[in-house]
KOLFI-478550 format. One line per 3 residues: number of its first residue (from 0); their letters; for each residue z, x, y of C-alpha. Coordinates in steps of 0.02 Angstrom, whole numbers, plus 50000, padded with zeros to 5 digits. Each point is the difference from the previous one (the first is absolute). Example, Ala and Ser with C-alpha at 12.3 -4.5 7.8 and 13.67 -1.06 7.14 Angstrom:
2
0> as> 50390/50615/49775 ~ 49967/50069/50172
This chain:
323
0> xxx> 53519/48068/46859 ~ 49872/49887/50117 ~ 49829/50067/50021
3> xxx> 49960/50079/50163 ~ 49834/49948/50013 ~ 50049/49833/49958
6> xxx> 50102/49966/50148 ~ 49856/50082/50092 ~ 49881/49881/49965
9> xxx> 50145/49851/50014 ~ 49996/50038/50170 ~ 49831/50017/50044
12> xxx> 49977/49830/49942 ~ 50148/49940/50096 ~ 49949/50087/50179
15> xxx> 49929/49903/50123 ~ 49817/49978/50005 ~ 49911/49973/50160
18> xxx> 49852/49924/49983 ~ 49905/50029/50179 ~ 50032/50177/49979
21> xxx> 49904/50006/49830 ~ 49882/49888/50062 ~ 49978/50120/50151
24> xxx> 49974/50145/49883 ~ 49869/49905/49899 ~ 49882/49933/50148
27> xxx> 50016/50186/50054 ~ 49932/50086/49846 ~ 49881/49865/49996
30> xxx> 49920/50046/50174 ~ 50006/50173/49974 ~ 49883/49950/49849
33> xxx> 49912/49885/50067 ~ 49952/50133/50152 ~ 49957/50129/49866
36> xxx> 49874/49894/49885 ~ 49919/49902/50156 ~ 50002/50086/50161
39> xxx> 49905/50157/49924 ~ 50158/50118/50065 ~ 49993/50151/49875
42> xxx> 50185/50114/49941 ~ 49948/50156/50002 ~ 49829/49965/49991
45> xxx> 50025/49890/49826 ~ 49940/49825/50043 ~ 50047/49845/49885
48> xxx> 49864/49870/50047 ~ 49798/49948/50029 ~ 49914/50153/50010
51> xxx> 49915/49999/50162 ~ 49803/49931/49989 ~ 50059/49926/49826
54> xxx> 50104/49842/49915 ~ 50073/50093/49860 ~ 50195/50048/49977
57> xxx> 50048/50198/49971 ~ 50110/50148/50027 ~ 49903/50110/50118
60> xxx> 50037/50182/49984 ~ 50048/50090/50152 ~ 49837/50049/50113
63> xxx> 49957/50182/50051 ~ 50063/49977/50180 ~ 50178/49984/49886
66> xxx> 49965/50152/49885 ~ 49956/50097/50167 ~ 50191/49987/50061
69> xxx> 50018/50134/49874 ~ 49893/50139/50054 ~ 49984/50178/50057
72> xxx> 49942/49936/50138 ~ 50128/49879/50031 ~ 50122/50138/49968
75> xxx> 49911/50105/50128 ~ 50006/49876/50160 ~ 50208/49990/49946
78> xxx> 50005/50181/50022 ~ 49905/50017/50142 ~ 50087/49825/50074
81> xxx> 50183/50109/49956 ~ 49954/50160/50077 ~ 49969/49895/50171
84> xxx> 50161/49947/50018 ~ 50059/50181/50031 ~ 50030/50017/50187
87> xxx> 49840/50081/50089 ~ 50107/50129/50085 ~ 49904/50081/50161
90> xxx> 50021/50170/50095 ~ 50067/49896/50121 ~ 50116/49913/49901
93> xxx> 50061/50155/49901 ~ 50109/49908/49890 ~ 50031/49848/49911
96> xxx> 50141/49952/50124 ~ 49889/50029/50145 ~ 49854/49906/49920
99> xxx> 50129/49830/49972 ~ 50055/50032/50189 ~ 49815/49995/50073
102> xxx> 49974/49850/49895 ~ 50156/49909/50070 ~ 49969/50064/50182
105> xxx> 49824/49936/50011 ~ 50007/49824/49882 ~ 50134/49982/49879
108> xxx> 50142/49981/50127 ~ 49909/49869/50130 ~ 49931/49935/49825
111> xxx> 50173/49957/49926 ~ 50055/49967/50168 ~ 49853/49823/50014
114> xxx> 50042/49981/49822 ~ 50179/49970/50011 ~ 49962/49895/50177
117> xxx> 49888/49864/49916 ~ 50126/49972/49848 ~ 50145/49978/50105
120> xxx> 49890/49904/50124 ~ 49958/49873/49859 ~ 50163/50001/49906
123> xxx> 50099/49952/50151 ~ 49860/49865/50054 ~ 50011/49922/49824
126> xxx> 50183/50013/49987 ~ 50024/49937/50158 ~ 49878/49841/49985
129> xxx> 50076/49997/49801 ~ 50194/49968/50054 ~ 49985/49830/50088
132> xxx> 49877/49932/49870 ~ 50085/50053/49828 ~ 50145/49877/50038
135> xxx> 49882/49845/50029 ~ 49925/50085/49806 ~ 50194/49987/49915
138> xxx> 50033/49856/49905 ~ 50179/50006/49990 ~ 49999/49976/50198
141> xxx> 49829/49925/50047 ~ 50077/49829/49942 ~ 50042/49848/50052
144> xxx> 50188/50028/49986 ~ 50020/50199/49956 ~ 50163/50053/49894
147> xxx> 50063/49833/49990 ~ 50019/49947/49800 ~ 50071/49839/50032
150> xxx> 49987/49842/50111 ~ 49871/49887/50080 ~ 49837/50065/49910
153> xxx> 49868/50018/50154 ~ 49871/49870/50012 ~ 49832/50023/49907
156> xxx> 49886/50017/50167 ~ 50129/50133/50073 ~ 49999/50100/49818
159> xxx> 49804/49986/49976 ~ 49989/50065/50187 ~ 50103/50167/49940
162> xxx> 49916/50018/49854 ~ 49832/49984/50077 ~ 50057/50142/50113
165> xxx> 50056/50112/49857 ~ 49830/49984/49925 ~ 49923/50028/50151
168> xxx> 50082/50158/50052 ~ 49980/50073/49833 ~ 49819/49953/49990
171> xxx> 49980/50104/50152 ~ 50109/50154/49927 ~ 49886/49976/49848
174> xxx> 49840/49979/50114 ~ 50035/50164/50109 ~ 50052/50126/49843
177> xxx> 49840/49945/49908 ~ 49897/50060/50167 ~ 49956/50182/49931
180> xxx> 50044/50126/50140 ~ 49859/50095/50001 ~ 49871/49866/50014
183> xxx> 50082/49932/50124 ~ 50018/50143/50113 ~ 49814/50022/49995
186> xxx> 49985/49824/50029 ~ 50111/50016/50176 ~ 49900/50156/50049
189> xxx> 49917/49872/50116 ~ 50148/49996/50102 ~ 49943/50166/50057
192> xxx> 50038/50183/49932 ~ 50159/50090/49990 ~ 50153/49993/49907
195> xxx> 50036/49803/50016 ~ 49864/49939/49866 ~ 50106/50100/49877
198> xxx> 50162/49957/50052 ~ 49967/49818/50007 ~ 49920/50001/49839
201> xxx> 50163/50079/49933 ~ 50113/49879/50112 ~ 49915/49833/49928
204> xxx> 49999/50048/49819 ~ 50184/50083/49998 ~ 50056/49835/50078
207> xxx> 49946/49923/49854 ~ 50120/50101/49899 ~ 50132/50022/50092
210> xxx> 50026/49806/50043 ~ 49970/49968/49808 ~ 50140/50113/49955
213> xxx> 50119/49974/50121 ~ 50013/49801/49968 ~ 50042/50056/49809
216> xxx> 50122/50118/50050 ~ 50079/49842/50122 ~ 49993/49909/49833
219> xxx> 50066/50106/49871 ~ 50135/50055/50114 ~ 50185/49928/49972
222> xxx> 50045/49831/50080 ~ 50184/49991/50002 ~ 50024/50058/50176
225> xxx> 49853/49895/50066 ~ 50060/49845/49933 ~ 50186/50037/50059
228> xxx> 49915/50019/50187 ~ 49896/49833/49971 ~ 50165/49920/49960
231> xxx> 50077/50076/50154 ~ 49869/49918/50106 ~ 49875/50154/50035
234> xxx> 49833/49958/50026 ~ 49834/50048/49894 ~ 49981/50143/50128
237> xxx> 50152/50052/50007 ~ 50015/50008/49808 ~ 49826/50101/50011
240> xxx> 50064/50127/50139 ~ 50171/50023/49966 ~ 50001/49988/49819
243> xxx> 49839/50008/49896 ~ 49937/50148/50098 ~ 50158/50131/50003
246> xxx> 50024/49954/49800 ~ 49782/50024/49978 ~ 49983/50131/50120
249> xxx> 50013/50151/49878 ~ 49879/49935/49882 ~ 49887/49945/50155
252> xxx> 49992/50175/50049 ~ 49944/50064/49845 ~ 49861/49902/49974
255> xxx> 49969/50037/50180 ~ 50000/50174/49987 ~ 49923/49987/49834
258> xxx> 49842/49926/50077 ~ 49994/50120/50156 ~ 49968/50135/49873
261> xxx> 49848/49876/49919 ~ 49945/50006/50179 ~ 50003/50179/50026
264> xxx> 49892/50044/49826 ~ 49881/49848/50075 ~ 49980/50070/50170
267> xxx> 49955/50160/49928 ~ 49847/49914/49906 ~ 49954/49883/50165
270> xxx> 49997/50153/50096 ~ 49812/50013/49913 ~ 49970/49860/50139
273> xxx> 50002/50126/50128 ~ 50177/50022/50077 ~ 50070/50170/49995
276> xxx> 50126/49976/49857 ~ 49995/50116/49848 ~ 49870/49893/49906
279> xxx> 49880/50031/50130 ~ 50004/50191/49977 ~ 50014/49994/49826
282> xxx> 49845/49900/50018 ~ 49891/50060/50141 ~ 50077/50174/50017
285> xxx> 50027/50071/49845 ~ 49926/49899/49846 ~ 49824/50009/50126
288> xxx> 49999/50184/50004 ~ 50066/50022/49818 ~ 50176/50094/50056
291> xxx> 50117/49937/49851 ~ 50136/50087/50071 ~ 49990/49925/50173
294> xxx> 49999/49831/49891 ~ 50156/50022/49892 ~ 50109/50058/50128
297> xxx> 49964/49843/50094 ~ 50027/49904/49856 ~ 50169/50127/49984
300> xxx> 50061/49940/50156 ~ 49974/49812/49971 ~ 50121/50015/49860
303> xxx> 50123/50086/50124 ~ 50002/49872/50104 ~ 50023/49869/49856
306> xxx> 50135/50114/49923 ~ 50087/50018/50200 ~ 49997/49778/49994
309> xxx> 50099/50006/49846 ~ 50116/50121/50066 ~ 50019/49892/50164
312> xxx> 50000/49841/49868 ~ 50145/50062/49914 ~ 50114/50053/50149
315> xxx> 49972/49847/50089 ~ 50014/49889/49858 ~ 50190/50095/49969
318> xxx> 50055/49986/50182 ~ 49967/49803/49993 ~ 50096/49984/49840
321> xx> 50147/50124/50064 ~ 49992/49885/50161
């Protein structure tokens, strides 16, 4: 009878091995201890390093800011923090339903309402500038002779031209999703206020994404029946209109919708830039005059709109496929 742990270890030595992978996972554990012995960043307040003011090496034991997490006192604030978040019921309000109703009638509806508007506002512009730009990103068809695999090989100037236009489009994608959001809407608050700082902050950066991911989803998707079309004559855009996009379209629309709910939980913080979304009450309404309540049911009803985008996700994503 053969050892079982024999032919365990036969084939661990016999599976493949990738090398960039472990190599990946080695520079990795190396920066994270690289960052922890020289950039003075503490775990927990345990620092491996130069004490500060002095050259020597040591273990430094957690400091009393650390120890203080631990309190009464500590304990105390949660409490008091937890009893907040009770709803402050009025006389006038008289009961918990008719406290959430005065809420909604005077802020949380119109609040929801901007929210919503400056997502889909940005979404659609990113989408919508996105589409025309991912196919000049794909390299399967952003070539010099797409879904052909045999023939006349294309001339080096002609392929170096398409490649150089690959690169370039990506290197914008890359460009626009490394732009972080929120500094960027501050940034374009010179354009005046309002809502359109925020939702061109969100447009430029989700443009980014979506153009990155839709050329991968061109890519990765299957090339039998563009090749058969290519044979038959169609043209690049044809291939991209009439056959790329109904076969990508599902999985377009879910990193579509995926990213409209990103823009809804981002609105909600850029609403701290003054427009009336639900970040701006939590903000200047309630977190100013210390109503936790007021706060977490805004922050409530920014998860139902994120949970009401997946809904819409999922029955538009099941009508495409059952069309």
């Amino acid at each position: 009878m053969s050892d079982p742990w024999a032919d365990i270890r036969r084939l661990r030595r016999a599976a493949p091995r990738d090398r960039v992978l472990r190599a990946s996972f080695l520079a990795f554990g190396l920066a994270v201890l690289g960052v922890w012995l020289f950039s003075g960043v503490s775990v927990i307040g345990i620092h491996l390093g130069p004490v500060t003011g002095d050259t020597s090496w040591g273990l430094q034991v957690p400091s009393e800011q650390v120890r203080d997490t631990f309190s009464p006192r500590r304990w105390e604030n949660l409490e008091r923090f937890v009893g907040r978040l009770a709803p402050r019921v009025t006389e006038q309000d008289g009961t918990v339903v008719g406290w959430f109703a005065r809420l909604m009638r005077d802020k949380g509806l119109s609040a929801m309402l901007t929210t919503l508007a400056v997502a889909v506002a940005a979404i659609v512009l990113a989408g919508a500038c996105a589409l025309p730009l991912l196919w000049l990103g794909a390299r399967n068809l952003a070539r010099a002779e797409p879904m052909i695999t045999a023939g006349k090989r294309p001339g080096p100037a002609r392929h170096l031209l398409w490649r150089s236009q690959v690169s370039g489009v990506r290197g914008l994608f890359v460009f626009l999703r490394a732009l972080p959001e929120y500094v960027l809407a501050f940034v374009l608050v010179v354009l005046g206020p309002g809502a359109w700082p925020a939702v061109l902050a969100l447009a430029i950066h989700n443009l980014g994404i979506l153009g990155r991911l839709g050329s991968e989803v061109v890519e990765d998707a299957d090339l039998s029946p563009a090749r058969q079309a290519r044979a038959a004559g169609a043209t690049r855009a044809q291939i991209a209109g009439l056959v790329l996009f109904p076969q990508t379209l599902s999985r377009m629309l879910l990193y579509f919708f995926y990213r409209w709910e990103s823009c809804v939980r981002e609105s909600v913080v850029l609403g701290m830039l003054g427009v009336a979304t639900l970040g701006y009450f939590i903000q200047n309404d309630a977190r100013a005059r210390l109503r936790y309540d007021e706060m977490i049911l805004y922050l409530l009803l920014g998860a139902v709109l994120v949970l009401a985008g997946d809904l819409v996700s999922a029955l538009v994503r099941r009508w495409v496929r059952n069309a």
